[in-house]
ChimeraX commands (.cxc) that place a marker at each C-alpha (Angstrom):
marker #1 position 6.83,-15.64,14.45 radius 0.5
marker #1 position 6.00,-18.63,12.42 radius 0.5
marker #1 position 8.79,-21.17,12.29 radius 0.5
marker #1 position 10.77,-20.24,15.34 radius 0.5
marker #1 position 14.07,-19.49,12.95 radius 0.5
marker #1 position 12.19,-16.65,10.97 radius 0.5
marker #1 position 11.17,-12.80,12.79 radius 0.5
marker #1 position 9.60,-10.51,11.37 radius 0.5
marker #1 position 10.30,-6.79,12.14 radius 0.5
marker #1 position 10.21,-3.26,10.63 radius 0.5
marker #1 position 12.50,-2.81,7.89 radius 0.5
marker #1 position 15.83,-0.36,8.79 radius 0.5
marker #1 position 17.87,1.88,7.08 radius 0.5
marker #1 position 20.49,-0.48,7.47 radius 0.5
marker #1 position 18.53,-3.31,5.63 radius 0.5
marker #1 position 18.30,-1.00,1.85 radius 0.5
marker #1 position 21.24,-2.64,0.55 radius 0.5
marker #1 position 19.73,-6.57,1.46 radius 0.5
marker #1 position 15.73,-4.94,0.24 radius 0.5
marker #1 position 17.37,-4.20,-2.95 radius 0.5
marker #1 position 18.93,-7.57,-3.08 radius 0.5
marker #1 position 15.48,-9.08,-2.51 radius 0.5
marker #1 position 13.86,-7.35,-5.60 radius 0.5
marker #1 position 16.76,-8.28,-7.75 radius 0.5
marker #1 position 16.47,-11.44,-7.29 radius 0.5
marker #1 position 12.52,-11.80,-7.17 radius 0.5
marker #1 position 12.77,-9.75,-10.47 radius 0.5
marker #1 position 15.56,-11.98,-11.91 radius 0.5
marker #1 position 13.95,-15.31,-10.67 radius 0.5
marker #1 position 9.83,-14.84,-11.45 radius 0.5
marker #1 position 9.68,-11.75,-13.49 radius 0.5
marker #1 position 12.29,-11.11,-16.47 radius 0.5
marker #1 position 11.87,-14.53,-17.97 radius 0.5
marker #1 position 7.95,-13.46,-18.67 radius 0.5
marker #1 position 8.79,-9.94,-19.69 radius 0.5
marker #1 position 9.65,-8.64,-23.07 radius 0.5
marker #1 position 13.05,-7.75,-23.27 radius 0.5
marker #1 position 11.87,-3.83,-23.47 radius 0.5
marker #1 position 10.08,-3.93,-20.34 radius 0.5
marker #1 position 13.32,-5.95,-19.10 radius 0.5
marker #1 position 15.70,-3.32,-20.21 radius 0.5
marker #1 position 13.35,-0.60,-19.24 radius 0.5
marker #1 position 13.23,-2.31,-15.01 radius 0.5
marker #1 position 16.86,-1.60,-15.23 radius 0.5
marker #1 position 17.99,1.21,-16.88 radius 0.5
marker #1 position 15.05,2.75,-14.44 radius 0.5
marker #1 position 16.43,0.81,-11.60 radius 0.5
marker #1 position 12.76,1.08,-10.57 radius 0.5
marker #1 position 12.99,-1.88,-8.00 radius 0.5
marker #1 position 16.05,-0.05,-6.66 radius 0.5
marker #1 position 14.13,3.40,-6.70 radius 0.5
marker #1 position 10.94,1.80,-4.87 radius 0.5
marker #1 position 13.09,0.38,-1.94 radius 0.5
marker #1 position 14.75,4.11,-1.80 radius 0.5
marker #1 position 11.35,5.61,-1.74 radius 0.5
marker #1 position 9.39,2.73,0.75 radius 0.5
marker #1 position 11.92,1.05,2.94 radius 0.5
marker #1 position 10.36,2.75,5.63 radius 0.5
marker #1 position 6.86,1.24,5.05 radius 0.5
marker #1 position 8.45,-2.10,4.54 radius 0.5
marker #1 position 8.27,-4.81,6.96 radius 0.5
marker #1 position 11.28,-7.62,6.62 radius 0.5
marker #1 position 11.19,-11.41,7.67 radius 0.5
marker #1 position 14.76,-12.46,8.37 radius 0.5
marker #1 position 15.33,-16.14,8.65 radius 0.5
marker #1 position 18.98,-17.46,10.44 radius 0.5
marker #1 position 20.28,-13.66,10.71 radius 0.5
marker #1 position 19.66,-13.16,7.06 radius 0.5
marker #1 position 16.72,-11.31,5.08 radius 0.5
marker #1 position 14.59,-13.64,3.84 radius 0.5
marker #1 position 11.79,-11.40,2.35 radius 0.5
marker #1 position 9.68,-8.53,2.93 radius 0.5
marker #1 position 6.47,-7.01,2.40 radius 0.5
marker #1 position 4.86,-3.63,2.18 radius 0.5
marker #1 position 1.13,-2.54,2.67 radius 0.5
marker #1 position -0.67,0.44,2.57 radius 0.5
marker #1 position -4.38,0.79,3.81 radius 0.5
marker #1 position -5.74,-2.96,3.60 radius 0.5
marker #1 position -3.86,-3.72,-0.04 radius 0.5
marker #1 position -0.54,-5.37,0.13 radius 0.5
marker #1 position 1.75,-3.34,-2.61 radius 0.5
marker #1 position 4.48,-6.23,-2.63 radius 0.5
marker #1 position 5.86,-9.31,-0.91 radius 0.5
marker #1 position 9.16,-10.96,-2.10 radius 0.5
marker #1 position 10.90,-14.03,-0.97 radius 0.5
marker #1 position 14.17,-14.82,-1.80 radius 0.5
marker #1 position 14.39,-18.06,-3.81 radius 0.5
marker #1 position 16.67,-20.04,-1.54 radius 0.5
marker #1 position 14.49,-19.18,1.80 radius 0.5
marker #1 position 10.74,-19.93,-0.46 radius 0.5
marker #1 position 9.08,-22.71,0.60 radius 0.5
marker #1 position 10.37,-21.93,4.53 radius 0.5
marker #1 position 6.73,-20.21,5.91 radius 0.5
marker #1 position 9.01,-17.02,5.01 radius 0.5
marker #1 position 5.78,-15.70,2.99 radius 0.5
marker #1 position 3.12,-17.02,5.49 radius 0.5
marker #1 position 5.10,-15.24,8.00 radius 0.5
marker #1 position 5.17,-12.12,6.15 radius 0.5
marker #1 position 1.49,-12.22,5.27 radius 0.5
marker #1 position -0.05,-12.94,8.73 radius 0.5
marker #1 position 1.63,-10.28,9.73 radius 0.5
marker #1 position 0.40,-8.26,7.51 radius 0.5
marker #1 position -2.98,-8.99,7.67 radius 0.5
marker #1 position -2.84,-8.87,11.84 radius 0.5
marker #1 position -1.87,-5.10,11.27 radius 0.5
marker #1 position -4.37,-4.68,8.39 radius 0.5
marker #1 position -7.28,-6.16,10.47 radius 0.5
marker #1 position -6.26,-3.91,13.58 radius 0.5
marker #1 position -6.41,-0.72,11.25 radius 0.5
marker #1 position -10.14,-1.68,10.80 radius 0.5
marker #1 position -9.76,-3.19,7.18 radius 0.5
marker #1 position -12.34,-6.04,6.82 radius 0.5
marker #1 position -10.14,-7.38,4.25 radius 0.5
marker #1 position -6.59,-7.73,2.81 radius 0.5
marker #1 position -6.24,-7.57,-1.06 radius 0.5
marker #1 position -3.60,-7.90,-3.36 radius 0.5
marker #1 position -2.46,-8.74,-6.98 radius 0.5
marker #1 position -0.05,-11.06,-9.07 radius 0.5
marker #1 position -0.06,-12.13,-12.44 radius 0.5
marker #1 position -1.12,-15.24,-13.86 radius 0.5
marker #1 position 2.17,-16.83,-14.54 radius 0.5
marker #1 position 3.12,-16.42,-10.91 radius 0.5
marker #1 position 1.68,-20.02,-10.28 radius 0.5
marker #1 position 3.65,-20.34,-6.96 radius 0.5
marker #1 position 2.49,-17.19,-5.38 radius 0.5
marker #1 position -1.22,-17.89,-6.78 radius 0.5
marker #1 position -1.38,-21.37,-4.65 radius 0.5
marker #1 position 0.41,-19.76,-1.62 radius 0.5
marker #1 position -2.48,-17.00,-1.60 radius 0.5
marker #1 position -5.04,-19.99,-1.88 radius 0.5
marker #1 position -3.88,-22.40,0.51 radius 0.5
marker #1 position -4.41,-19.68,2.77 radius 0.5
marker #1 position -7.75,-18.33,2.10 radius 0.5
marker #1 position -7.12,-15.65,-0.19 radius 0.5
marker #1 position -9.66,-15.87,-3.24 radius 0.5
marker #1 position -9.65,-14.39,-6.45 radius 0.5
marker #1 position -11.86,-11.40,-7.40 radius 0.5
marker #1 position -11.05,-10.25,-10.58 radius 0.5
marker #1 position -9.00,-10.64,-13.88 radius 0.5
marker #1 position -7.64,-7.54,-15.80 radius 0.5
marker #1 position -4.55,-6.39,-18.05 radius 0.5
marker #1 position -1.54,-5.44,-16.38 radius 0.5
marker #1 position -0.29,-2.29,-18.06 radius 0.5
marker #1 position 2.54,-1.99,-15.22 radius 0.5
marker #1 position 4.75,-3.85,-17.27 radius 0.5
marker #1 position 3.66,-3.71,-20.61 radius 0.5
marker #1 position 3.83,-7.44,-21.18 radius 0.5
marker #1 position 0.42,-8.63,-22.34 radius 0.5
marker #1 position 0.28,-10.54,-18.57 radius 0.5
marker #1 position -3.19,-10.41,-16.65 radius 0.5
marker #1 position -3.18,-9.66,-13.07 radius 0.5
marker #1 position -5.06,-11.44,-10.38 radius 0.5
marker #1 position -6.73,-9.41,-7.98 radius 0.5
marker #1 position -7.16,-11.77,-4.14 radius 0.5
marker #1 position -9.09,-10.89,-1.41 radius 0.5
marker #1 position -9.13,-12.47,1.80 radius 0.5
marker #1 position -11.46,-11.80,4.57 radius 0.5
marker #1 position -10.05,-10.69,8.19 radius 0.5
marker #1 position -11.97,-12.11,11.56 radius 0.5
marker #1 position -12.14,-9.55,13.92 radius 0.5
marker #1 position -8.96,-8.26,15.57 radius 0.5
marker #1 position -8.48,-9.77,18.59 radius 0.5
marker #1 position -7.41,-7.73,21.73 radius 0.5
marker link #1:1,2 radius 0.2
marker link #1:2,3 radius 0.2
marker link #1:3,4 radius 0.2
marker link #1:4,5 radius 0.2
marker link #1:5,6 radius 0.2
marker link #1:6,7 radius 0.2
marker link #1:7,8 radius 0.2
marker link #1:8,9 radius 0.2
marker link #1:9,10 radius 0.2
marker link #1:10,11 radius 0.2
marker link #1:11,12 radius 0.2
marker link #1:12,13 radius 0.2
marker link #1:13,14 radius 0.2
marker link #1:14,15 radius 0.2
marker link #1:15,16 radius 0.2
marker link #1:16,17 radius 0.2
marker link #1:17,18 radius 0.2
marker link #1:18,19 radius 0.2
marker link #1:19,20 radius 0.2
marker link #1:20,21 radius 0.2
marker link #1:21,22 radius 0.2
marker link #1:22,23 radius 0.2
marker link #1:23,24 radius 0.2
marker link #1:24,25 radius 0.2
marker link #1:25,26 radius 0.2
marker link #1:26,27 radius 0.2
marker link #1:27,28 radius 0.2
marker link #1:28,29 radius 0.2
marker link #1:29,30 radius 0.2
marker link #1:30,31 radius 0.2
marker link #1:31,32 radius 0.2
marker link #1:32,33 radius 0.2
marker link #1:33,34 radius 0.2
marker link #1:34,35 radius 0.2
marker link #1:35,36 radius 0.2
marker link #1:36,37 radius 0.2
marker link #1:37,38 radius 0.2
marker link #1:38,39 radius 0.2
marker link #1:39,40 radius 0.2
marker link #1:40,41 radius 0.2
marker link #1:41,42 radius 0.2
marker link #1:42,43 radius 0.2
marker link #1:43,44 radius 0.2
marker link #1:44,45 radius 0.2
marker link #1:45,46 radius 0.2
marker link #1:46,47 radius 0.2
marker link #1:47,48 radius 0.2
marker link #1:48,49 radius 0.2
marker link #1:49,50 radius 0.2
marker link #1:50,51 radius 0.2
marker link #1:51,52 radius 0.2
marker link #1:52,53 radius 0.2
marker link #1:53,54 radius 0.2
marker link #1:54,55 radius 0.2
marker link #1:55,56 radius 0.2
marker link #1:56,57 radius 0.2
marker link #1:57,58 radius 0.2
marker link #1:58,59 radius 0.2
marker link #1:59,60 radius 0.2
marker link #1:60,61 radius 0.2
marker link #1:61,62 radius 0.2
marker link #1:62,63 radius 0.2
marker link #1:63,64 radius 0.2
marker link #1:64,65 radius 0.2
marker link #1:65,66 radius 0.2
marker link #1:66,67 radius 0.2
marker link #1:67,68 radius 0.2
marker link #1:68,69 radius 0.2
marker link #1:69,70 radius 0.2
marker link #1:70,71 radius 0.2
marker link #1:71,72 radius 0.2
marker link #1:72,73 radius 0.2
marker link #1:73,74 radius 0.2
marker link #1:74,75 radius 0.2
marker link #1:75,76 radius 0.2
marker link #1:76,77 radius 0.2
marker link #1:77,78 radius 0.2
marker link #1:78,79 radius 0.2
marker link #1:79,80 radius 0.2
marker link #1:80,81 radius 0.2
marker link #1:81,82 radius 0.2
marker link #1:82,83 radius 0.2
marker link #1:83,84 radius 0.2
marker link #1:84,85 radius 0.2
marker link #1:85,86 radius 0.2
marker link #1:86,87 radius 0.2
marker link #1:87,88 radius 0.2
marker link #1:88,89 radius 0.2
marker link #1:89,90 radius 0.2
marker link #1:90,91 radius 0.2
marker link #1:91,92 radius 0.2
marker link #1:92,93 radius 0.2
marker link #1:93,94 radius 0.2
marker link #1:94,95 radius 0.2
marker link #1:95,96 radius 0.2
marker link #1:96,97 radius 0.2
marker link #1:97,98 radius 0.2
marker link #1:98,99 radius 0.2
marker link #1:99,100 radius 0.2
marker link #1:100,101 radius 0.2
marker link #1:101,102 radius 0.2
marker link #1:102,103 radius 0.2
marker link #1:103,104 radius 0.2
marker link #1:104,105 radius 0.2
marker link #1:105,106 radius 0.2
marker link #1:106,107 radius 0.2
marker link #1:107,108 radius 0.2
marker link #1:108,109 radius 0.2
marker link #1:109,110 radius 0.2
marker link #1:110,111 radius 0.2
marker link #1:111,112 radius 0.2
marker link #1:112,113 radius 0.2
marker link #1:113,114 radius 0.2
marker link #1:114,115 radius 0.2
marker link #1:115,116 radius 0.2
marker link #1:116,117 radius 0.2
marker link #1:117,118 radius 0.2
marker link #1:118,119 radius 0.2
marker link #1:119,120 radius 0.2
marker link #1:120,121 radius 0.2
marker link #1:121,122 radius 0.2
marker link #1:122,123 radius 0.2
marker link #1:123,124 radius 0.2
marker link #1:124,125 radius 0.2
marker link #1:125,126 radius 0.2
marker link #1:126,127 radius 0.2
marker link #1:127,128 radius 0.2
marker link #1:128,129 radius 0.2
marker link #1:129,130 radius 0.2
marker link #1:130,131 radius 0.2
marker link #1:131,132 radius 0.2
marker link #1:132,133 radius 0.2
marker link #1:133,134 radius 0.2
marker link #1:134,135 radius 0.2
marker link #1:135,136 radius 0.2
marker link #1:136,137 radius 0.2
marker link #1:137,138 radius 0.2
marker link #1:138,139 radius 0.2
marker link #1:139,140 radius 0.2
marker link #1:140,141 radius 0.2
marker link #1:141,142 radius 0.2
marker link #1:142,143 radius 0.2
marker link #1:143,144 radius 0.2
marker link #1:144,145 radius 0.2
marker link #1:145,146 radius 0.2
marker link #1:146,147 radius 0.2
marker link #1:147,148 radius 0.2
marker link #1:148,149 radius 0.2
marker link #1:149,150 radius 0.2
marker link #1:150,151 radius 0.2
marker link #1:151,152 radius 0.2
marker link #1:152,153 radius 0.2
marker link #1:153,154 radius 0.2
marker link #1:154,155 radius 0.2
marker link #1:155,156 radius 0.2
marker link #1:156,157 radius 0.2
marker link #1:157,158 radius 0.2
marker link #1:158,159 radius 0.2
marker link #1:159,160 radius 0.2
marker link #1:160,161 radius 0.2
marker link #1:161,162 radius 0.2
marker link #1:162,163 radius 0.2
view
């Protein structure tokens, strides 16, 4: 899919240890220097990144690019809970990758739509969800992290599934 270098399959059991990986360094890289150091310190004494990938994995989908994980994402009905790119493979068509795909199974479950959420300071996934036709919806507090940051809700509109 995409590139030619990048495929994008289900996640495995085998693939926890690199999913983890992939949050810790998403969280390290976008999130902890926007977060108050209590909702910092709270992410990991929780391990909650390490807790969600025990609890989802199966649900996830991964993109691996040269052999490695590059990134993965994870939907459920047509909203996308979370995609992550590793910041050495961003800027590869890793995310677009991981998004079309996403929204090919989304729109074949019948979803007229895909949504999903970041938070304002996320500038770099913001223009990735706009240069590919997602559009923003609504504004709102985030209480997930207890930060003062305002999510983003984007919705894009699916054609109809081809087949």
């Amino acid at each position: 899919m995409a590139d030619g270098r990048i495929s994008v399959r289900a996640a495995q059991a085998s693939d926890i240890p690199a999913l983890k990986m992939v949050l810790r360094e998403t969280f390290e890289g976008t999130w902890l220097p926007h977060l108050t150091e209590a909702s910092a310190q709270r992410y990991v004494e929780t391990d909650l990144g390490g807790r969600y990938v025990d609890e989802s994995w199966p649900e996830f989908t991964v993109a691996e690019l040269d052999g490695d994980i590059a990134g993965l994402i994870h939907w459920r009905g047509d909203f996308i809970e979370a995609v992550h790119v590793r910041a050495n493979h961003q800027g590869k068509g890793v995310g677009r990758a991981l998004l079309s795909h996403a929204e090919q199974a989304i729109g074949a479950a019948g979803f007229p739509q895909a949504r999903l959420e970041t938070d304002t300071f996320n500038e770099r996934a913001q223009g990735l969800y706009k240069a590919i036709g997602y559009i923003e919806k609504e504004r709102y507090p985030d209480d997930e992290w207890d930060s003062g940051f305002t999510t983003v809700l984007f919705e894009k509109r699916l054609g109809r599934s081809r087949g």
